[in-house]
ZAMARGU-4260 file (C-alpha; in steps of 0.2 Angstrom, whole numbers, plus 5000, padded with zeros to 4 digits):
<rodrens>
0) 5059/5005/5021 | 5076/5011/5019 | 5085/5015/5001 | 5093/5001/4993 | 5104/5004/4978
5) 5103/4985/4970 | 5085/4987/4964 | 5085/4983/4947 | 5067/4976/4941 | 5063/4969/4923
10) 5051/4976/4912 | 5034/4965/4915 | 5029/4956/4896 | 5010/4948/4897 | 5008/4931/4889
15) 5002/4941/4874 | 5017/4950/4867 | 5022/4932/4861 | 5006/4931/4854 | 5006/4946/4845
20) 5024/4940/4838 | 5015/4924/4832 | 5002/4934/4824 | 5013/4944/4813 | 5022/4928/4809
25) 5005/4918/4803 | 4997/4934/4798 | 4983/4932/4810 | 4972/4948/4816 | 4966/4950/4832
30) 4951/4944/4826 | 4955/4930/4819 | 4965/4925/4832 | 4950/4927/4846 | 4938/4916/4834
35) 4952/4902/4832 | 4952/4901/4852 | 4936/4904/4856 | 4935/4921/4863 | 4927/4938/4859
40) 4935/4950/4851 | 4936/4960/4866 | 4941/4945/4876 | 4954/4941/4866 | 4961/4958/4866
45) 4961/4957/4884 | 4971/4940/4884 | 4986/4952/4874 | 4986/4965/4884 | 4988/4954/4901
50) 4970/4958/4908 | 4963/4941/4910 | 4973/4924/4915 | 4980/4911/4902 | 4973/4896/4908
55) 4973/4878/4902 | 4961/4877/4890 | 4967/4893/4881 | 4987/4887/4881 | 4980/4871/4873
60) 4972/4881/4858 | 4987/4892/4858 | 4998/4876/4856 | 4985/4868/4840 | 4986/4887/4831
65) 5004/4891/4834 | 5015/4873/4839 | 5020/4880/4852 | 5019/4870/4869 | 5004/4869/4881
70) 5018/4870/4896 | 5027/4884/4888 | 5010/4894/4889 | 5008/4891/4906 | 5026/4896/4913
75) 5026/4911/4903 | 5008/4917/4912 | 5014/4912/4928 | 5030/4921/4924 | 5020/4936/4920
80) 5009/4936/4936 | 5025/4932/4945 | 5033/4948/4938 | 5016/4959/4943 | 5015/4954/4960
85) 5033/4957/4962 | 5033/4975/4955 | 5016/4980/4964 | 5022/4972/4981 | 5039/4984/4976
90) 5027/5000/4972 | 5017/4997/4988 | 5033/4995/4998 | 5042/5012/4987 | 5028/5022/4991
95) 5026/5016/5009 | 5045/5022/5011 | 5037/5040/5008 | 5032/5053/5018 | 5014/5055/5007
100) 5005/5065/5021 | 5018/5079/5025 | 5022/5078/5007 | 5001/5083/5002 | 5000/5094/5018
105) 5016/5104/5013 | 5008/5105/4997 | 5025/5097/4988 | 5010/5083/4979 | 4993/5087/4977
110) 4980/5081/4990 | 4973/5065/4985 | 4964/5051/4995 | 4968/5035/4982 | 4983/5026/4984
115) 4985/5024/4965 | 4984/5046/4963 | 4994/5044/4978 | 5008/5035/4967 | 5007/5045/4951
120) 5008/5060/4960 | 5026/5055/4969 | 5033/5049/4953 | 5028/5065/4946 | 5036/5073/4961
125) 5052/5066/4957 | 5050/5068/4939 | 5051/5051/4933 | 5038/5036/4926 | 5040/5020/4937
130) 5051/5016/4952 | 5064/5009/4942 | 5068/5024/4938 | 5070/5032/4955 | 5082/5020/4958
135) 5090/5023/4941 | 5090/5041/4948 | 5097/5040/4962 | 5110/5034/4953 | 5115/5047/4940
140) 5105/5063/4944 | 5108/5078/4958 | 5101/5080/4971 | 5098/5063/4973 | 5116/5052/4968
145) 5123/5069/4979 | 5115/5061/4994 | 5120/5046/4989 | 5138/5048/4989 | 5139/5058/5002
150) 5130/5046/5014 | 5127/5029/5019 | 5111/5026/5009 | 5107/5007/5015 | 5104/5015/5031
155) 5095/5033/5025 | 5077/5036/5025 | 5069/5041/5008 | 5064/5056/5017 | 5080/5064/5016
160) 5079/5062/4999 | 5064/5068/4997 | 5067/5087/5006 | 5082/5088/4994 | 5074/5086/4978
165) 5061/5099/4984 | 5073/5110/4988 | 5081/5108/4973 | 5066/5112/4963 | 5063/5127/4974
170) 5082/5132/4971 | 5077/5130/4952 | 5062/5143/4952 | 5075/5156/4962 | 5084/5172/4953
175) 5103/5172/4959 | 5119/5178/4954 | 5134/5166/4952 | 5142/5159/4967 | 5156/5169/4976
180) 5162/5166/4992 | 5171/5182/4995 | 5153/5192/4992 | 5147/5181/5004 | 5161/5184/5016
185) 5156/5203/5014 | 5138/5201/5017 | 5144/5194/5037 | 5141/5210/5046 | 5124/5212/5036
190) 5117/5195/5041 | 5121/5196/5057 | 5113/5211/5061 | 5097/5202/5054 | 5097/5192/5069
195) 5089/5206/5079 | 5074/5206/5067 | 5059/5194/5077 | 5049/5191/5064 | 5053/5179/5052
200) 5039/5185/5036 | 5051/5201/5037 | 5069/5193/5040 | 5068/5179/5029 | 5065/5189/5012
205) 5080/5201/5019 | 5093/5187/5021 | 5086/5178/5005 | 5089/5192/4994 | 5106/5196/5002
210) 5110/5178/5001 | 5107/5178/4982 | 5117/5193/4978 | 5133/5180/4982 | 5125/5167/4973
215) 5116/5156/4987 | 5100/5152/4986 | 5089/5152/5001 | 5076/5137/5004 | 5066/5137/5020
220) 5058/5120/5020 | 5052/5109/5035 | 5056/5093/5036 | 5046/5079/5032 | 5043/5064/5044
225) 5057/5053/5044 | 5070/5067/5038 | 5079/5074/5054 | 5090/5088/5046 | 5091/5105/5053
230) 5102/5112/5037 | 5110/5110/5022 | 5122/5115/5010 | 5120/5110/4993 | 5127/5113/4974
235) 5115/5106/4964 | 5123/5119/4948 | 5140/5121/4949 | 5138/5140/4948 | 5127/5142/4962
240) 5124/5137/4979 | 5108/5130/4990 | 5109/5136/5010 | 5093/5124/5017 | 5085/5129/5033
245) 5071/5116/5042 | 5067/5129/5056 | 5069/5112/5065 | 5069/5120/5085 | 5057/5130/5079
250) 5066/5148/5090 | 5079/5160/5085 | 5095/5155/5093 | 5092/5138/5085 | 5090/5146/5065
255) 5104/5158/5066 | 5117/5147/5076 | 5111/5135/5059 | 5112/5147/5046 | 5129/5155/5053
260) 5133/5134/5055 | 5132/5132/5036 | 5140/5148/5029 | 5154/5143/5036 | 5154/5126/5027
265) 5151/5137/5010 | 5169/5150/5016 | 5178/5136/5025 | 5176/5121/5016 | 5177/5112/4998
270) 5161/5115/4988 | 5153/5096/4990 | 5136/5093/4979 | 5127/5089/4997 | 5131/5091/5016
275) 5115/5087/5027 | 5117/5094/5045 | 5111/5078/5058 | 5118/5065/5049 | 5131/5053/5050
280) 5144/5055/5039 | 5150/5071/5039 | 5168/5078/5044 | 5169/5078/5063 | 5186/5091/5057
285) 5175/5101/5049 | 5158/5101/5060 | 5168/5108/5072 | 5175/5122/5061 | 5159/5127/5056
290) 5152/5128/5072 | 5167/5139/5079 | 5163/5151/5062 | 5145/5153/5069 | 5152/5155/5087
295) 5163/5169/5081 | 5150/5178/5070 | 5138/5179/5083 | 5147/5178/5100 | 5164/5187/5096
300) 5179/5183/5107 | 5181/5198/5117 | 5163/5196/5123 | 5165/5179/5129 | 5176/5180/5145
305) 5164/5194/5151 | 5148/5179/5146 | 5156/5167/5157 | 5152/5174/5171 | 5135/5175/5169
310) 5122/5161/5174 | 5102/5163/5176 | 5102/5178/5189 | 5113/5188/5178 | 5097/5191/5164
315) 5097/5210/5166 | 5115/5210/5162 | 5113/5196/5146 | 5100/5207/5138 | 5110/5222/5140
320) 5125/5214/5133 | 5116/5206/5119 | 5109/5224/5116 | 5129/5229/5114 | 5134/5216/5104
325) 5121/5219/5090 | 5113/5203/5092 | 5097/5197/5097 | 5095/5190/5118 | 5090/5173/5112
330) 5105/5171/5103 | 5117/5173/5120 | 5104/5163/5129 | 5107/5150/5119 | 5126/5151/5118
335) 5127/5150/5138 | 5113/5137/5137 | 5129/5126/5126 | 5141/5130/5136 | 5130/5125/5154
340) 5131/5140/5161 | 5113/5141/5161 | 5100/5125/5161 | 5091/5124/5144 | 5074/5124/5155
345) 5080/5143/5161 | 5076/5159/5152 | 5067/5154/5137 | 5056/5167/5135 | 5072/5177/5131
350) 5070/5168/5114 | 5059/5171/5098 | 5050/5156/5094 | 5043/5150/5077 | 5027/5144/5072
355) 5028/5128/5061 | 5015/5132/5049 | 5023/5148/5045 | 5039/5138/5038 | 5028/5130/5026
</rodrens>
């Protein structure tokens, strides 16, 4: 199920509201009205609150207590059920739409095996009370009117949507100073050497808290199935910004070619509420200027005629130029790699790879 913007359900009345409205006009209590028609008092409670169908026999007591039509009766209940089915084959399809599993396994939602905790559990997730109002919030409310303004969202998985509102409780929950770019453009040489640093339980706490001194807030989060973003760059506050990683490739060359990928969107560009990297929709202009900032960062231009002579034989003189540049082998392997100097399926084991149950 894709996200549709037109969704806009009515409140469901039973049968029994209008009864309840005739009551207080005749001055009728509930037990008076369940002996008039013949019920039990708990019976006839049931009938207010929707729990058991108006039929025939009932409507034509409802009509010779209150004057009010036998066919009126009947409409209005099958109106009523009507209305249910509608709003649980909605529920069933909203929560279908969901990534539940990765949700439970990332532990985003507790772990639940009934489809109704299932349900509560994801609206609580998204902070809201029925699945009108996710699609009134995706409307009005950051993360998620971000997205959708920012992207097609007829043709967007609610998965998307999903990893952005966890990140954005994540970003919540983070201490961070206000955001400046030119602390962040300072803090370049300091990232960068981080890239020589093979474990991630020890580079990532570096780089987050660097991050955060120039008012970005660091989220490692996989991605759910269904959501295909590497990276992203988000202002869910005004005064501070949200650098998202997926660990997507899952090996070094990969993450920092990403994280360099989206700094560059925070210096170079204009401070959009949400830019998801592998997705349609973004500035091809500016895709390309971002990746040229990463390019530079890591693989500076005076390196790179030297680089372009090398292909899979020259792997002594890759590490030992790596070792000079001050960045990790991977990271040059996968720059020649993209420019086809060297096959993707050739000197991987040059490059740190990632374990994805570490990333959750």
């Amino acid at each position: 199920m894709m996200v549709t913007q037109d969704f806009q359900p009515d409140w469901v009345s039973p049968p029994g509201d209008t009864i309840i409205d005739l009551m207080d006009e005749h001055g009728l209590s509930g037990e008076e009205l369940s002996k008039r028609i013949g019920l039990s008092l708990i019976r006839g409670q049931q009938l207010l609150e929707g729990k058991i169908r108006l039929n025939e026999s009932l409507a034509s007591k409802l009509e010779e207590l209150f004057s009010v039509s036998t066919d009126f009766w009947i409409k209005r209940e099958d109106a009523y059920r009507q209305q249910i089915e509608y709003l649980e084959k909605v529920n069933s399809d909203w929560l279908e739409s969901l990534p539940v599993r990765d949700m439970m396994e990332f532990g985003w939602i507790p772990k639940t095996t009934t489809r109704e905790s299932k349900f509560r559990h994801c609206l609580s997730f998204f902070g809201i009370n029925s699945v009108n109002d996710f699609f009134y919030k995706i409307q009005s409310d950051a993360p998620l009117v971000a997205f959708r303004k920012s992207l097609n969202l007829a043709t967007e998985p609610v998965a998307d949507l999903v990893w952005l509102t966890r990140a954005a409780q994540i970003t919540s929950n983070q201490n961070c100073a206000v955001w400046d770019k030119e602390v962040l453009l300072a803090l370049l040489p300091e990232l960068r050497k981080a890239t020589n640093e093979p474990d991630m339980g020890i580079f990532i706490p570096y780089i987050r808290d660097l991050l955060a001194t120039a008012g970005v807030s660091l989220v490692v989060l996989p991605t759910p199935r269904g959501c295909r973003a590497s990276g992203a760059t988000c202002f869910f506050t005004p005064d501070r910004a949200t650098l998202v990683m997926s660990f997507r490739y899952l090996t070094d060359d990969h993450f920092w070619f990403t994280l360099f990928h989206e700094i560059g969107h925070l210096i170079l560009h204009e401070a959009v509420r949400v830019r998801v990297e592998g997705k349609d929709g973004l500035s091809s202009e500016e895709e390309k200027e971002a990746d040229k900032f990463a390019v530079d960062v890591l693989i500076p231009e005076e390196y790179r005629q030297q680089l372009g002579r090398y292909g899979v034989r020259h792997w002594k003189e890759i590490i030992r130029l790596a070792r000079k540049m001050g960045v990790s082998k991977g990271i040059v392997l996968g720059y020649l790699q993209h420019e086809g100097n060297i096959p993707f399926s050739h000197l991987n084991r040059f490059k740190v790879r990632f374990r994805k149950e570490d990333i959750v």
